[in-house]
C-alpha positions in Angstrom: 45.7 -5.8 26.9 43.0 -8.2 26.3 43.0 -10.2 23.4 40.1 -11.7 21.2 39.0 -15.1 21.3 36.8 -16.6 19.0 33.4 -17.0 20.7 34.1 -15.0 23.8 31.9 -12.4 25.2 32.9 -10.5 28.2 29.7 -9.8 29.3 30.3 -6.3 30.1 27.3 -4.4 33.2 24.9 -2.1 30.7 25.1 0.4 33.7 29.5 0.6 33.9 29.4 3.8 34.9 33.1 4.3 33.3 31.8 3.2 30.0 28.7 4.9 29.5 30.8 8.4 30.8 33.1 7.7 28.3 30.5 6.4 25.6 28.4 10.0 26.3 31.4 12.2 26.0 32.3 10.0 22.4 28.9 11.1 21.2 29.4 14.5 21.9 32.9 15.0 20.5 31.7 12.9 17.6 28.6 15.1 17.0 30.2 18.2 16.9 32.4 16.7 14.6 29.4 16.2 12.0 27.7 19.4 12.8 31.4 20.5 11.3 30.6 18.3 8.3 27.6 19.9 7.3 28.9 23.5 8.5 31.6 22.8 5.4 29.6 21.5 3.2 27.4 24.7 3.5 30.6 26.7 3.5 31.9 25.1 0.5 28.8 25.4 -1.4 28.2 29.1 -0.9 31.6 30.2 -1.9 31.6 27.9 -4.9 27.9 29.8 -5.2 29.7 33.3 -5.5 32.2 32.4 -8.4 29.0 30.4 -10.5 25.5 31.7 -10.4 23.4 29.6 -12.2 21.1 31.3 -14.7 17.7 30.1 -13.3 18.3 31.7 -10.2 16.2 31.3 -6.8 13.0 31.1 -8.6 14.4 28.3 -11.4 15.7 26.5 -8.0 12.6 26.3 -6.2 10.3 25.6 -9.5 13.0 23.0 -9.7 12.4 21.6 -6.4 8.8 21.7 -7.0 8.7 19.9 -10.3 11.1 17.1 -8.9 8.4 16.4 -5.6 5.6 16.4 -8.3 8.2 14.0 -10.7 8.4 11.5 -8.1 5.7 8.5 -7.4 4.3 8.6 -3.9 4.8 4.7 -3.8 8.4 5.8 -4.0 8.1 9.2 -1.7 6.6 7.0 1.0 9.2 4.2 1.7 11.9 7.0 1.0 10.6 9.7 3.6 8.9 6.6 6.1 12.9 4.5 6.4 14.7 8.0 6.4 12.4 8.5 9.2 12.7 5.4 11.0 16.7 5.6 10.7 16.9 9.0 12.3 14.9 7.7 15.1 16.4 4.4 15.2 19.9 5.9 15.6 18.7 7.8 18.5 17.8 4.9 19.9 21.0 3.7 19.8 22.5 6.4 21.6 21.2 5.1 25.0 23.6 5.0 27.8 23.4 1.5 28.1 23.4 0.7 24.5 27.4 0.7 24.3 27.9 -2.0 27.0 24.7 -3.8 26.9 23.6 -4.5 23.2 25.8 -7.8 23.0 25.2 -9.4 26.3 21.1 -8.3 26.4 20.2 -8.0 23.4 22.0 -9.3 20.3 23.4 -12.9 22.3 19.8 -13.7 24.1 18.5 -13.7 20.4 20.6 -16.0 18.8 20.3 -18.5 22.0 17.2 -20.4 20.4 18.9 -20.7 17.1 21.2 -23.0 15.5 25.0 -23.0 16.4 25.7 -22.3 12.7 23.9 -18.8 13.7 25.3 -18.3 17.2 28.6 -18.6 15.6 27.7 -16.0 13.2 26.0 -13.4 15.6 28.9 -14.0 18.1 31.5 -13.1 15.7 29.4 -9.5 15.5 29.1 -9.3 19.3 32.4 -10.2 20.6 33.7 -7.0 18.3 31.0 -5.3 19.8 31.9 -6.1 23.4 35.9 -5.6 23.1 35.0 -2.2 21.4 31.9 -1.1 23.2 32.3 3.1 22.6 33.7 2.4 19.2 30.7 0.3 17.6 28.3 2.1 19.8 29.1 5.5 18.3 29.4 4.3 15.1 25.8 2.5 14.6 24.2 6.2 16.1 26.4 8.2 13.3 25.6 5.6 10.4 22.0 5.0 10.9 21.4 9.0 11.3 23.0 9.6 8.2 21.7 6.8 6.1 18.1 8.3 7.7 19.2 12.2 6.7 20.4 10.9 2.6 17.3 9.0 2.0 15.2 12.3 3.0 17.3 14.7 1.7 18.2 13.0 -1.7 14.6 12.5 -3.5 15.9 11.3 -7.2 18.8 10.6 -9.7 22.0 8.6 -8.6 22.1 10.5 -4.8 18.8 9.0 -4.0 19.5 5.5 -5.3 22.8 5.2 -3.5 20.6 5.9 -0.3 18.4 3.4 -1.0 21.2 0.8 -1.4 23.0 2.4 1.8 19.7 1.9 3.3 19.4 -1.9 2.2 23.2 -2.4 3.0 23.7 -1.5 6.5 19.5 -3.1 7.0 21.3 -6.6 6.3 24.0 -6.2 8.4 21.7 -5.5 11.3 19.1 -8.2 10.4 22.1 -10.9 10.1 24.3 -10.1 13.0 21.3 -8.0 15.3 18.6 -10.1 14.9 19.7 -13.5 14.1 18.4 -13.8 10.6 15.3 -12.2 11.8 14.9 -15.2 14.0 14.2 -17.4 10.7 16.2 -20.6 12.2 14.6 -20.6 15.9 11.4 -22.1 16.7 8.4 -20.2 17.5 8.8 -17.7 14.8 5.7 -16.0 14.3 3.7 -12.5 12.4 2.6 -10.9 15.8 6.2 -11.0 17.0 7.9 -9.3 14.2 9.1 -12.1 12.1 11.2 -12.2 9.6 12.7 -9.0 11.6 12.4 -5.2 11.2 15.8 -4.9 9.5 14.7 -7.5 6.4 11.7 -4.5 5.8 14.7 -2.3 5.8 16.4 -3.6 3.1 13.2 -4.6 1.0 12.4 -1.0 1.7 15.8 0.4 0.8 15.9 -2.2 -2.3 12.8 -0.1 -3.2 14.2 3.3 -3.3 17.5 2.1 -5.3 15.0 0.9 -8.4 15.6 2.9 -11.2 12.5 5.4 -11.6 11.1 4.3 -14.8 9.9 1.0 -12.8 7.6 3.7 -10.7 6.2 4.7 -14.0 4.1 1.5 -14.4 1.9 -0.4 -12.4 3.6 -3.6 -12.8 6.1 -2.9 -9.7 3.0 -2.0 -6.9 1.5 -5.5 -8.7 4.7 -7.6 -7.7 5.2 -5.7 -4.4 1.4 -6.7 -3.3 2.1 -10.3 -4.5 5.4 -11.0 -2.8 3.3 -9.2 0.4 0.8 -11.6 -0.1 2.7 -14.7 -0.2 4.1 -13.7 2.7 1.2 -13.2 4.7 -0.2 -16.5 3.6 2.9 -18.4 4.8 2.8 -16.9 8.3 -1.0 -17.8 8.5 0.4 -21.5 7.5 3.1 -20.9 10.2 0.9 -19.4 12.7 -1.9 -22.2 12.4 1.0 -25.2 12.5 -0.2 -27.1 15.5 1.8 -27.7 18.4 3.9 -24.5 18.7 1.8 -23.3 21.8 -0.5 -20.4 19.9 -3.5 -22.3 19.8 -3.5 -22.9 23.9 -3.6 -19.3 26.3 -2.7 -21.6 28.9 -1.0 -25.1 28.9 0.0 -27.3 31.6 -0.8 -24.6 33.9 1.5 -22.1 32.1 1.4 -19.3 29.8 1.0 -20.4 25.9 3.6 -19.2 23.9 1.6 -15.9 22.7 0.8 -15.1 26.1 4.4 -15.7 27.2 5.7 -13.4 25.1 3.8 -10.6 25.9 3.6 -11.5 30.1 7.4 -10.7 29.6 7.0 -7.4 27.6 4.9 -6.3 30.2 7.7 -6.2 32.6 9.9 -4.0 30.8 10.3 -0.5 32.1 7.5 1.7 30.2 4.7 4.0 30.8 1.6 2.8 33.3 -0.9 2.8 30.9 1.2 0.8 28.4 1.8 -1.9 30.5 -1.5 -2.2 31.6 -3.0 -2.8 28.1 -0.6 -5.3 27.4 -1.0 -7.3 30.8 -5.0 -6.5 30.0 -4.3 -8.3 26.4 -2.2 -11.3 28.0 -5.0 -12.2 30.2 -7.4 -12.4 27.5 -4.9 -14.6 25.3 -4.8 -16.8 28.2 -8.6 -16.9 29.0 -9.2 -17.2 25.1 -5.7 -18.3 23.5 -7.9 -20.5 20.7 -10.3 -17.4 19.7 -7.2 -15.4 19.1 -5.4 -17.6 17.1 -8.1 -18.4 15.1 -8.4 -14.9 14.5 -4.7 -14.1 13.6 -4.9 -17.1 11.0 -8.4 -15.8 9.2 -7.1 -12.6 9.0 -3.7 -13.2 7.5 -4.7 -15.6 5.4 -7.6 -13.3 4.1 -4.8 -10.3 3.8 -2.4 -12.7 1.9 -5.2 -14.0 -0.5 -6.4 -10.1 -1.0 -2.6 -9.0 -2.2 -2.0 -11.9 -4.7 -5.4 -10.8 -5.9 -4.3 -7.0 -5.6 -4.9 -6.6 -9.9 -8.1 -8.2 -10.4 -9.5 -6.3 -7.0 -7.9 -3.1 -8.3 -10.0 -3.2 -11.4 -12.9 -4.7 -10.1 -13.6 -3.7 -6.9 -10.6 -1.4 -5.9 -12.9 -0.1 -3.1 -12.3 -3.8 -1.5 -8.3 -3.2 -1.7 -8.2 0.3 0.0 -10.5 -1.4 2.8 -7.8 -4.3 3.0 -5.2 -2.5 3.4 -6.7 -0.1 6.1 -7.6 -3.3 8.4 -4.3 -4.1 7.6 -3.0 -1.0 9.0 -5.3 -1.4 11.6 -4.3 -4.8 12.9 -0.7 -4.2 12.6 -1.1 -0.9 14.9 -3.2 -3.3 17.1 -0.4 -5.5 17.4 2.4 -3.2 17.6 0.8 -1.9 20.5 -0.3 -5.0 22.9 2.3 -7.5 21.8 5.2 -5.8 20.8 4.6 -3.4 23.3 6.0 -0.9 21.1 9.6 -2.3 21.0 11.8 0.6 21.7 11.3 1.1 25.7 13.4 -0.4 28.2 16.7 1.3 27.8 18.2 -1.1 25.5 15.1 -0.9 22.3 17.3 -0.1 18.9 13.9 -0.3 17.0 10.0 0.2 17.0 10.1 -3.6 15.7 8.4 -4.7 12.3 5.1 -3.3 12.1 5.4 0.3 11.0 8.6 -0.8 8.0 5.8 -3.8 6.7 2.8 -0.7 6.8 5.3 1.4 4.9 6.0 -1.4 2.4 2.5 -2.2 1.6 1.2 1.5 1.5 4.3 1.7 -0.8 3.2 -1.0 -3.3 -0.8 -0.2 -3.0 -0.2 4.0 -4.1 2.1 1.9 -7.2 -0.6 0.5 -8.7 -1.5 4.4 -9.1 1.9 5.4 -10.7 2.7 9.1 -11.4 2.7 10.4 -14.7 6.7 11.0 -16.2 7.2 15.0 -15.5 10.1 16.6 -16.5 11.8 18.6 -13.7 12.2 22.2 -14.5 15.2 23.1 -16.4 15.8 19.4 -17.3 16.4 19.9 -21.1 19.7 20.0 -22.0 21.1 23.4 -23.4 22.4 23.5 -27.1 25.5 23.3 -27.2 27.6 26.3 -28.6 29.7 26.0 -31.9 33.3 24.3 -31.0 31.8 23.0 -27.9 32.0 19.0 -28.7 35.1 18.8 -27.2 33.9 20.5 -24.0 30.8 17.8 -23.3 34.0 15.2 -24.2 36.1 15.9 -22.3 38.1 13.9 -19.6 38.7 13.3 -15.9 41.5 15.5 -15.9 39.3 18.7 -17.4 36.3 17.9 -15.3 39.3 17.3 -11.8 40.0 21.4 -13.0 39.5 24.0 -10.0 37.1 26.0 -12.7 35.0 22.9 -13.7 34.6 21.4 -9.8 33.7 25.0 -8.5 31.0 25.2 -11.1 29.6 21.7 -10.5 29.5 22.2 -6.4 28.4 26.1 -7.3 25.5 24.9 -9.2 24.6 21.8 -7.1 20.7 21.7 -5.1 20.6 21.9 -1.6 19.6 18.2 -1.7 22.9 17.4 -3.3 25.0 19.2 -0.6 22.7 18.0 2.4 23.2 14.4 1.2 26.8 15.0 0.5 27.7 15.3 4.4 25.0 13.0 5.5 27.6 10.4 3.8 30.5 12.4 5.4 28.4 11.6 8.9 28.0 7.9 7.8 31.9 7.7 7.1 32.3 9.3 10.6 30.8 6.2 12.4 31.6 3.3 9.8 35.5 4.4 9.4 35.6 3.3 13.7 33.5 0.6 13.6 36.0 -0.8 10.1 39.2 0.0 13.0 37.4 -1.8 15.7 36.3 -5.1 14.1 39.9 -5.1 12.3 41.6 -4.3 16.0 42.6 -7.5 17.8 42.8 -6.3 21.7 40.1 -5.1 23.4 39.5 -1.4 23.8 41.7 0.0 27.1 38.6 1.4 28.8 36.5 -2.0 27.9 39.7 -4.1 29.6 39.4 -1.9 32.4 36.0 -2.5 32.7 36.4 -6.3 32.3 39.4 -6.8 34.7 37.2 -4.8 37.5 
């Protein structure tokens, strides 16, 4: 059995046939395992149901329901449904048969390359698990991001919904620190049309977001601070992008591609549709015959974005026309972008994200409908019920009376739907981060992965 090494990386072929067999069939035992966890969560709940009906019935339940969406702030609704979203999808993603064996060796390690060794010592530490327990990890990330993507949609408010938003931020660091190098913060040529700081750092802002209490939705003071910190940060990448001599003022230098036009000649070779390739050769060609024009124009226009968001509360009460028409060129630029210079970011057979762009739209939307914040509604059926004579020691009562068969059957009988859904969505994450805990605490390298190795 192969053992692990500090800083050693098998390098394991994306396409081992044995691997990705074995890394398909984990997948589908593994999902019918958490079709199983929401079938029993179902089951559970019904025949808790039939021994508690709650008085408001079907109709109290779905006025409920109704009174909770109108309760909650868009500014919140958005980040929430928009990273649930993105999870689901991004978990997908990482199903790909040649996620399990090639994430490490194409992916994560060719990231950190350009950093610091501080950072490849880091990153490696991730990978080299990764790599000795390819089927393991790569199961797990699938289950973990699906079901941090199925709680954030399914829980909307109160402590479910929180937890899903720190979930949400949790596992977003983990995969910005050991996926992405720190977002690619200590490597040079870190710029705005390439994603930096890194998708997963939106993920946590965005997840940091939805774990805020709601009373901080009920004011405009939390859209105000979520425009500034924006802003500042589209100021500095307009000072980063305009720094001479990291290549993005020249299309072409020395007879070579600048670094802008580097970039996206080699996103251009990736395995994608016709049409998308062609735009973003068509946009390389133009950096190259016009790399100072385009530059020029990146800086102006994040600068002018950065300068508009730290002004986000005089322009909201002056001119709040201006603002809306900010933020739709900003939406408008970063679809731009994400189109002819991240190319999208997911094709290829190894993408584990659509990159930065749509997570940054989300979080400015987010902090924009803020400013606006929803009136405090009560939900239906929110008032608490008088209590009955001789029932003070009932709401007092301790862990042992409310551990009782009687008292749990109640609280799962009269529990929402949202309650029970996001109940097994954190059954599914245990399903994939319970492995990945065995894997990175194993020592030898999975038998099929050795196998693999030794051929």
């Amino acid at each position: 059995m192969l053992s692990l090494m500090p800083g050693m990386n098998p390098g394991l072929d994306a396409n081992d046939q044995v691997v990705v067999a074995a890394f398909r069939a984990a997948l589908i035992h593994q999902g019918m395992v958490a079709l199983l966890i929401f079938a029993l969560a179902v089951a559970v709940w019904a025949a808790a149901g039939r021994w508690f009906s709650p008085v408001s019935g079907a109709a109290g339940k779905a006025t409920g329901r109704a009174a909770a969406w109108v309760a909650e702030p868009a500014g919140r609704r958005l980040p929430r449904i928009g990273f649930g979203l993105l999870w689901i999808f991004d978990g997908l993603l990482q199903a790909q048969p040649a996620m399990a064996a090639g994430l490490p060796s194409q992916v994560i390690e060719p990231t950190a390359a350009s950093s610091p060794r501080w950072v490849q010592h880091v990153v490696d530490w991730g990978s080299t698990t990764w790599s000795y327990h390819p089927i393991q990890a790569g199961a797990a990330a699938v289950w973990i991001q699906v079901g941090i993507g199925i709680w954030l949609m399914a829980a909307s408010d109160g402590p479910w919904s929180r937890l899903a938003g720190l979930a949400s931020a949790g596992w977003g660091l983990v995969v910005w620190v050991f996926g992405e190098s720190f977002g690619g913060l200590f490597a040079p040529g870190l710029t705005w049309l390439f994603g930096a700081p890194g998708a997963a750092g939106f993920y946590c802002a965005g997840g940091v977001l939805v774990a805020l209490p709601e009373r901080c939705w009920r004011s405009p003071r939390l859209g105000r601070a979520v425009l500034a910190v924006m802003g500042a940060f589209f100021a500095g990448m307009a000072v980063l992008q305009a720094w001479p001599g990291r290549g993005f003022w020249q299309g072409i230098s020395h007879g070579h591609p600048g670094t802008l036009a580097g970039i996206t000649a080699s996103m251009a070779q990736t395995a994608q549709p016709g049409f998308l390739a062609a735009w973003v050769r068509a946009f390389t060609s133009f950096d190259q015959a016009h790399g100072f024009a385009v530059n020029l124009f990146a800086v102006v226009a994040l600068a002018l974005i950065g300068l508009a968001l730290l002004a986000a509360r005089p322009l909201q009460a002056a001119r709040p026309g201006l603002l809306r028409a900010v933020v739709v060129f900003l939406a408008v630029l970063c679809l731009a972008d994400w189109v002819l210079i991240e190319d999208i970011g997911f094709f290829g057979g190894l993408g584990t994200d659509p990159n930065s762009m749509i997570p940054l739209l989300l979080l400015v939307i987010a902090g924009y409908l803020a400013l606006t914040p929803a009136p405090a509604v009560a939900p239906a059926g929110a008032a608490a019920p008088v209590p009955a004579a001789g029932a003070g020691h009932a709401t007092r009562a301790g862990w042992r009376d409310r551990c009782r068969p009687g008292t749990l059957r109640r609280a799962i009988g009269g529990a929402s739907a949202r309650s029970v859904v996001s109940a097994a969505a954190v059954g599914v994450i245990l399903l994939g981060a319970v492995p990945m805990a065995a894997a990175q605490a194993s020592r030898t390298a999975d038998p099929i992965a050795a196998g693999s190795i030794a051929r």
